[in-house]
N, C-alpha and C positions, 0 to 999 in steps of 0.2 A: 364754309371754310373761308376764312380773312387772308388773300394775300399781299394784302398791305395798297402798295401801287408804288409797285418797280419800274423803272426807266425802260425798260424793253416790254411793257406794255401800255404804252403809251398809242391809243390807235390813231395814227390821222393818216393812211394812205388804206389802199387796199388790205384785206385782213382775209382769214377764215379761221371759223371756230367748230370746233368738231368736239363730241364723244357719246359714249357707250348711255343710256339711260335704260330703267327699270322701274318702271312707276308702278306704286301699292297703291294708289285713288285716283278715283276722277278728280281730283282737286280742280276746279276752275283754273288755276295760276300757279304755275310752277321752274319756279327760276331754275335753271343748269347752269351756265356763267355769263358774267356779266361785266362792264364798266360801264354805271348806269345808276344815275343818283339824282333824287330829288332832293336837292338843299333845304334848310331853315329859310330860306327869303324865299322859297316858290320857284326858284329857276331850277331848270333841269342840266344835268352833263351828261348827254346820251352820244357815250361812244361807241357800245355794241352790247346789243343784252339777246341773250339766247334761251330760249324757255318754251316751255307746254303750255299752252293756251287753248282750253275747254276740248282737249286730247290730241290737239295738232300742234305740232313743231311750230314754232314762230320768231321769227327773226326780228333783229330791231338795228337801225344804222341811223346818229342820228334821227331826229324826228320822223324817219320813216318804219314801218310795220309792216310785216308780212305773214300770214299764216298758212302753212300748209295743208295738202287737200286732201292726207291720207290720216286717218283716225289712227290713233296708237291707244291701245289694249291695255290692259292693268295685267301683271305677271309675266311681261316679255320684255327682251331684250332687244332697244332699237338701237341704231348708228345715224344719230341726228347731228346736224349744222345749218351753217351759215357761209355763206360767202361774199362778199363785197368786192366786187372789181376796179371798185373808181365811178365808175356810172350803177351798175344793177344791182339789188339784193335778191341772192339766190338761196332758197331753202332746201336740204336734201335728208333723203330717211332710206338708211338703207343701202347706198349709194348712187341713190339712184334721185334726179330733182324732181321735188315740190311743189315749185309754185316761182316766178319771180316776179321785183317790179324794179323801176327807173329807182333810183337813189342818190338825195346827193351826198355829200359829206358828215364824219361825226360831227358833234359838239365835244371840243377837248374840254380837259376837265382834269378836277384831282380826286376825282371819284377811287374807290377803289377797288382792284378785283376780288371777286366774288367767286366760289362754285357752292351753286345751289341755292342761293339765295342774291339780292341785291341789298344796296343803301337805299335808306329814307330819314329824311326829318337831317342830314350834315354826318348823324353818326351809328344811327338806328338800323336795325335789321327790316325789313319790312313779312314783316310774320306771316301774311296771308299768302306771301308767293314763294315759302320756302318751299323747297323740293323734299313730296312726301313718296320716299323710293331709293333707287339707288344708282349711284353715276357713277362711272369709270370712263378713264382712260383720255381724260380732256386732254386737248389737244389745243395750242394757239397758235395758228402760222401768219407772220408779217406780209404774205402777201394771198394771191387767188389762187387757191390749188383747181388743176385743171379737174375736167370730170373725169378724167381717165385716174386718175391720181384718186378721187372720193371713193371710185369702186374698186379700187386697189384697196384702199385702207379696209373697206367693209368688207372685200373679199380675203381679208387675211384675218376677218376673226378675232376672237381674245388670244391670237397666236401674236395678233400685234405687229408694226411694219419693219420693228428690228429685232423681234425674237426668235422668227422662222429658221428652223434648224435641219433641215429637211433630211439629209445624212445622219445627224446626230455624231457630227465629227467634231461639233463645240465652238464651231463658228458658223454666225449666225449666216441666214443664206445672202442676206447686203451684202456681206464683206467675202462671201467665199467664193474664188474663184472657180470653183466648180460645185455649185449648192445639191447638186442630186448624187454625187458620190461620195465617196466617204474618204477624205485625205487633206486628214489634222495638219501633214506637213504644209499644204499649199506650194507644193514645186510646180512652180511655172520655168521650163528650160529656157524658153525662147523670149520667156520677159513680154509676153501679147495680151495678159491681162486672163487669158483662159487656162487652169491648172492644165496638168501632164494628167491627170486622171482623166477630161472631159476631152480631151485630144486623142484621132485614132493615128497611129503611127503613119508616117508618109511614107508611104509605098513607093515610089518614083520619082527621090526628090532630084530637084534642078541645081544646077552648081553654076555659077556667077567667079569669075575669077577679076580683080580691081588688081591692076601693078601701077606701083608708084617704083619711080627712078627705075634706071634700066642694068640688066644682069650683064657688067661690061668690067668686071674686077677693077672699079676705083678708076676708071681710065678718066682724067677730066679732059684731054688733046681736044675735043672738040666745046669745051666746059662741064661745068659739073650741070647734073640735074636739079630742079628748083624744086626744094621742098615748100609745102603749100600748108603753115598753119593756121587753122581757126581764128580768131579774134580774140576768144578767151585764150587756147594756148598760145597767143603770140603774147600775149601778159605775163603767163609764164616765162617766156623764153625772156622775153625783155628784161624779167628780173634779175637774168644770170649775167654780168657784170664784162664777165670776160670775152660775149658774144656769140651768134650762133654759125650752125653752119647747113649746109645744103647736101646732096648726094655726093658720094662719092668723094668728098673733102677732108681728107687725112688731117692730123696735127691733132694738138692738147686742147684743152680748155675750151672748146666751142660743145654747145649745146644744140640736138637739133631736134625740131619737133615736123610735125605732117599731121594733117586730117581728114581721113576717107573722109567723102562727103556724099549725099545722095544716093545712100545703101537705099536698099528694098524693106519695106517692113516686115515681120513673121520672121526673120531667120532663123531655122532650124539649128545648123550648127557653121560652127566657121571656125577658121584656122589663118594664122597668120607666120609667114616665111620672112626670114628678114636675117641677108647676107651681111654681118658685121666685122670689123677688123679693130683689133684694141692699138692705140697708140701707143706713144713710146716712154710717155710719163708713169715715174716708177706709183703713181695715184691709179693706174688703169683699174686694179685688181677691183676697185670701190666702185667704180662704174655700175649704175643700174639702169632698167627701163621702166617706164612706167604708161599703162596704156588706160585711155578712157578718163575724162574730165568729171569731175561729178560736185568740184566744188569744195567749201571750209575749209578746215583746219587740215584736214586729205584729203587735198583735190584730187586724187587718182583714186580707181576703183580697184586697181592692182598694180604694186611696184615688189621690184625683187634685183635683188642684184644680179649682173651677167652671168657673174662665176657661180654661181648655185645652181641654173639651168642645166638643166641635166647633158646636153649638148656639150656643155663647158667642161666636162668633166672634172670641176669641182675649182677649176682656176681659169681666172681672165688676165696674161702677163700682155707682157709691151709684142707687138704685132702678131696676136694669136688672132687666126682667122677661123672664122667659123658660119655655119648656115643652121638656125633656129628655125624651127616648128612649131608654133605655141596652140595650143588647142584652148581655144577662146571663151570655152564651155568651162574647161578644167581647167584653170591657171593656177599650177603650185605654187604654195606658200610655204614657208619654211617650217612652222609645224607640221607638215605631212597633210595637213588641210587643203580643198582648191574650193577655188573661185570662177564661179560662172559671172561673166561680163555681157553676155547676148544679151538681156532684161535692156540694160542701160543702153547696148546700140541700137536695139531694135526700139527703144524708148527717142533717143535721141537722133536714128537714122544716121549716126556719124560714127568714127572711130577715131580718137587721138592716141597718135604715137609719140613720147618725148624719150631721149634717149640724152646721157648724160655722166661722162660731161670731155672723154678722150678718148671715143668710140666712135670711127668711122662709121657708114648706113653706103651699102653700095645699091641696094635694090630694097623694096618688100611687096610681098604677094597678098593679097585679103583675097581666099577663095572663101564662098558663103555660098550654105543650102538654103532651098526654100522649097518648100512643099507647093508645087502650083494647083492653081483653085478656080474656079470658075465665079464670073459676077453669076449670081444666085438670091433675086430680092423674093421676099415671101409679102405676100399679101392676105392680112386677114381681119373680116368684118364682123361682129359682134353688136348686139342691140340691149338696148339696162331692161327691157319689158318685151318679152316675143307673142305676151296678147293683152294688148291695150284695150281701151274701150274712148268710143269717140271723144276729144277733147283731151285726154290725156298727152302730155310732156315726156317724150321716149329722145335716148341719145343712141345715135351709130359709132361705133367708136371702128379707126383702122389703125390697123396696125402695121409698120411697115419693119422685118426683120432683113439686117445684113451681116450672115452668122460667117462669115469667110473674112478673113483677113486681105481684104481690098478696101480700098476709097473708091465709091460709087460715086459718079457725077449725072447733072441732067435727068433726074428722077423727077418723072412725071405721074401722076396717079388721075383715075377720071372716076367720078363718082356725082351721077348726074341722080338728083333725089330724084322717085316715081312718085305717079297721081297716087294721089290719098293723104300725103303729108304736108304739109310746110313747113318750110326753114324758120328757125329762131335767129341761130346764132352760131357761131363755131370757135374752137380754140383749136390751136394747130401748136404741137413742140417746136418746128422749124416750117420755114415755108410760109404760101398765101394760097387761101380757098378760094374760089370764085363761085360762089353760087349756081348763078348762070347761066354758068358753062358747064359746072361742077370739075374742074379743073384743078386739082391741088400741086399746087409747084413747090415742091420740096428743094429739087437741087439737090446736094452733096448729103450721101451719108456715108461715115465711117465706118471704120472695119470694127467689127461685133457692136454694132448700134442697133436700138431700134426707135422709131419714132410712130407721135398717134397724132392721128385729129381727130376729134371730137364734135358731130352735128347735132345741133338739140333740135328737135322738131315737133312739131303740135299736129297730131290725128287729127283729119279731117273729120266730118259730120259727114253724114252718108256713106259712111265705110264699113257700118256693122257686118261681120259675116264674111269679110274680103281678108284674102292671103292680100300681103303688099310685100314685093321683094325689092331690095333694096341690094346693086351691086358696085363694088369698087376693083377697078380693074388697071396694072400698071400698062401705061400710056407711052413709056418713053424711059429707055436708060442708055446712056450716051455708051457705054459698053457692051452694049447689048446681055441680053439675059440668056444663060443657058437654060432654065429650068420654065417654062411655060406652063406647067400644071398648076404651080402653085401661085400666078402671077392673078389670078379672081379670087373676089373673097364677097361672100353674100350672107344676106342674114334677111328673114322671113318674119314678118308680125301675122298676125291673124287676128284682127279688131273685133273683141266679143261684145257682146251685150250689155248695155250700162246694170249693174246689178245695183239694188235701191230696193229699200223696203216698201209694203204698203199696208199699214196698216187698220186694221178694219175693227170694229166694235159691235159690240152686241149684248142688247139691256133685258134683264124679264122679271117678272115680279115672283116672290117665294112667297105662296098661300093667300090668303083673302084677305083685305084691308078693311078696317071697321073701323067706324067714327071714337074718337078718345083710346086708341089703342097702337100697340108697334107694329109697322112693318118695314120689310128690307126687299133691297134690289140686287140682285144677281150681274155683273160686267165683267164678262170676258174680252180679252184685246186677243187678236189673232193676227201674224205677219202672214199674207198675200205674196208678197212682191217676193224678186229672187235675190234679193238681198237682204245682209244681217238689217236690225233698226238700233242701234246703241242707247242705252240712257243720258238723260233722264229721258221718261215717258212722261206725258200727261193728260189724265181724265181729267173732264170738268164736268159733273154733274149739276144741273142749274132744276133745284126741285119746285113743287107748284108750289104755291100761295096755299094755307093750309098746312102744311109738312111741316116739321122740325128736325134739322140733324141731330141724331143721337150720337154713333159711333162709327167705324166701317171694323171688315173684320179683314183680316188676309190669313187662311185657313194654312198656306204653306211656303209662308215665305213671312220675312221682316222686312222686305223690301218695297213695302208702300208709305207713306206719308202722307196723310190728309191736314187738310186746314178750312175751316168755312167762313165767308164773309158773307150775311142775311142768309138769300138763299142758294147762293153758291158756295157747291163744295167741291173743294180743287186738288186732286190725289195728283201724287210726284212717284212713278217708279223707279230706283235706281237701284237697281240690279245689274245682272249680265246682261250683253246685251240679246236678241230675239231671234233667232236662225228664220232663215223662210221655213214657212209651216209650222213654226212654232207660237207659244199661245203666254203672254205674262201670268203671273202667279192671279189665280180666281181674286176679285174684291168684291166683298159684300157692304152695301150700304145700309144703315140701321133710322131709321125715324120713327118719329110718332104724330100719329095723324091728329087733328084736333078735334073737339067734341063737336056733333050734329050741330048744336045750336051757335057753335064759335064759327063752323067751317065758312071760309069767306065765299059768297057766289052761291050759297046754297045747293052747289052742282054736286052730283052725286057720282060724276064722271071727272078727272083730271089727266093731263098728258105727260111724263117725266121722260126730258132728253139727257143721255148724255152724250160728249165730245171725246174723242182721243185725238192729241195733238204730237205730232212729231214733225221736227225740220225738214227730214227729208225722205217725208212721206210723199209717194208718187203719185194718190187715187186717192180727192176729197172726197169722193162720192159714197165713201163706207165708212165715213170716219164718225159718222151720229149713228146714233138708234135711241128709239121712241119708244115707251109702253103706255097704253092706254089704259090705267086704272079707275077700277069701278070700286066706290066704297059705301060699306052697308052696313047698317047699326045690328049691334048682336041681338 
């Protein structure tokens, strides 16, 4: 597929490239995406090209390559990438990393994107690396996704990172504030970001009462009290031409405003009191209040006139006194509708009151609940491979959860690595690792936050056979923690045995061989080792001086391929690949001996060897076998 080459993928800083693959052949070369183009004049513009290369994932940044060290299978579904940080190319399958190296920059370029194939020749497809299979779900992100972030994506499946539904309430679990229960409405009371579904009711909430001006009926003898507004409502006030006024300041045409400031977060529910007296202008009756700033064209999140408050009982005349209740949760509107305003103070920690514009303000009360909670950080460790094999690339991931509606400060985490491993590298959401020390300074986390870091590590050599536990343990929270049980978090490898094939051969002759006549060789291939052997295979039969190849035969498979040059003859298996203890399809080799009087050396005895050759064959030592053939005139 051609995507032309649009302006937002344009690579020159950090990148990652991600998606789904299915490959139907061993193809040598098989592009997935790419910006990555050899021109007509010979130059290259290698921005990032991603692809299968002889069945391992391999990255490209730039003049740099990389192949990964896990074989991928013909008829399975992988979750392969790349990642470029600025310095490293990292390869990942699965979610789990491949392999990396040092990296420097792309070569920008006007190449263009590609899935599934790349350019060649300025406008050409390049044929031989189109991808023979099937790709889903490409992914291009402008910067390095973390590795906690890679086995998120793999571990959500073709469910995808924004389709998870998990209620099946129709929003997806990103966006739903309570993903495991089912509540299409999304009411959140208190405005904390976690639905009223996933909340258990406060059993024992706490009341907080804030008085602004004092309960003294309008006395100013000793002055009035000093209303205190915000910056943004003092904009407002400013606007109103005729001026503002303070507590307890009787007369027309002044406007006054106040702003709770330095609420609690989480409030449950709240109420607001507020003693007012209408002036003497026959305009009182218009008088309204308007509470909470939020901005545009209605800057208030709730305005209503006096006289409608049910307090009012339906009229606001010149020196009607009265003492209002507003329940902050439910603020009526004049369609019989209310209005919860909590979201927005517990959002913004404030409250504005404007009141306008010939209505005295002798006092107001802000009492507010809160459901008290305890600091409660969890600690938990996970590993991408719990049995490596020595040399292998495994990541520790922590996790740190603060499910309570507090700001946690001074979070310390310790997590010193054990013998058997070594450090790579780390990525941390917030905070700085120390190796070290293993020391991670986190600092401040929010209320319903969580945070990871991420250790990449390389299994030592001499570790075959060894548990290696690995723990992370909180170190320090400046509030101290109630919950101690869940402040450890461990995760266990058990380093197995390198599995690798070995494969072995063995040659024998079928019946008697006679001067001027056919005979054939029997080669069975057998895996030894405790590992699969993937194709290709290859036999090389190297026959005597004398022979002639005729044919080979393969009795229960298509899955051989010969070719001969004089007297070597070179069979290619590419089949499935060979389980341990399992044995390649039987080949038979066909020749024809030459007459007495032709045979060269006049020996009546010859030796025919063959080779089986494979990459990552573990045991040269079986990889020939010899037959001694005696040949005799009929």
């Amino acid at each position: 597929m051609d995507v032309e080459n649009p302006a937002n993928l344009q690579v020159t800083g950090p990148h990652s490239a991600f998606a789904w693959v299915k490959l139907d052949s061993t193809k040598a070369e098989q592009d997935v995406v790419s910006k990555y183009a050899q021109l007509t004049s010979g130059s290259f513009t290698r921005e990032f090209l991603l692809m299968v290369y002889n069945g391992r994932v391999r990255g490209h940044i730039g003049s740099t390559a990389l192949s990964g060290a896990t074989p991928l299978s013909t008829g399975t579904w992988y979750f392969i990438g790349q990642v470029w940080d600025g310095t490293a190319l990292r390869v990942y399958v699965n979610g789990a990393e491949d392999g990396s190296i040092s990296a420097g920059a792309p070569t920008t370029g006007d190449s263009k994107f590609f899935i599934g194939a790349r350019t060649q020749n300025g406008t050409d497809v390049r044929t031989s690396a189109v991808m023979n299979g099937l790709i889903d779900e490409v992914q291009i992100f402008n910067r390095a996704l973390t590795p906690a972030e890679i086995l998120a994506e793999y571990n959500a499946g073709s469910a995808g990172k924004c389709k998870v539904d998990s209620d099946d309430d129709g929003i997806p679990n990103a966006s739903d504030n309570c993903p495991l229960t089912y509540n299409p409405d999304q009411t959140d009371t208190d405005g904390d970001g976690i639905g009223d579904a996933c909340e258990e009711p406060c059993e024992n909430p706490v009341n907080a009462t804030v008085i602004a001006g004092v309960s003294d009926n309008f006395n100013t003898s000793n002055g009035p009290e000093l209303s205190s507004p915000s910056a943004d409502l003092q904009i407002i006030l400013n606007n109103y031409l005729s001026g503002t006024r303070d507590f307890d300041v009787l007369g027309n045409d002044r406007v006054f405003g106040h702003t709770f400031t330095g609420l609690p977060p989480g409030i449950e529910a709240a109420t607001l009191e507020l003693h007012l007296r209408a002036g003497s202008s026959s305009l009182v009756s218009n008088d309204g209040i308007s509470l909470e700033l939020v901005g545009g064209t209605t800057p208030f999140a709730w305005s209503r006139r006096i006289s409608q408050l049910p307090e009012a009982g339906g009229t606001w005349n010149s020196n009607q006194d009265t003492v209002f209740i507003l329940n902050l949760a439910a603020l009526p509107n004049a369609d019989g509708s209310f209005t919860n305003i909590l979201p927005n103070i517990n959002m913004d920690q404030a409250l504005d009151v404007y009141i306008q514009d010939d209505t005295a303000v002798d006092y107001m009360v802000l009492t507010l609940w809160t459901c008290p909670v305890d600091v409660d950080i969890e600690v938990v460790k996970t590993v991408s491979d719990s049995n490596p094999e020595e040399g292998d690339i495994i990541g520790y991931s922590i996790t740190l959860t603060n499910p309570n509606n507090l700001t946690v400060t001074g979070v310390v985490v310790t997590d010193l690595l054990p013998a058997g491993v070594t450090f790579n590298y780390y990525q941390a959401s917030t905070g700085t690792f120390d190796n070290g020390t293993g020391v991670w300074n986190v600092g401040t986390i929010d209320p319903y936050t969580y945070l990871t870091l991420y250790i990449s590590v390389t299994v030592d050599s001499g570790t075959t056979g060894q548990t290696i536990t690995n723990t992370a343990e909180l170190t320090n929270v400046d509030q101290g923690d109630s919950n101690s049980a869940n402040n450890i978090g461990s995760a266990e490898i058990t380093v197995g045995t390198t599995t690798q094939p070995d494969l072995s051969i063995v040659k024998f002759q079928n019946g008697d061989f006679h001067y001027g006549q056919s005979g054939s060789y029997t080669l069975m291939v057998e895996n030894l080792g405790n590992g699969p052997a993937d194709s290709p295979i290859t036999v090389v039969d190297v026959l005597p001086d004398g022979f002639t190849f005729d044919s080979f035969y393969d009795p229960y498979s298509t899955d051989w391929s010969c070719f001969v040059s004089g007297q070597v003859v070179t069979c290619t298996y590419n089949g499935p690949a060979v389980s341990p203890s399992g044995f390649l399809p039987t080949l038979i080799i066909n020749v024809t001996i030459d007459p007495v009087d032709e045979f060269p050396g006049g020996s009546d005895a010859v030796e025919n060897c063959a080779t089986v050759r494979h990459p990552d064959d573990t045991n040269s030592a079986n990889d020939e076998s010899c037959v001694q053939t005696i040949i005799t005139s009929l």
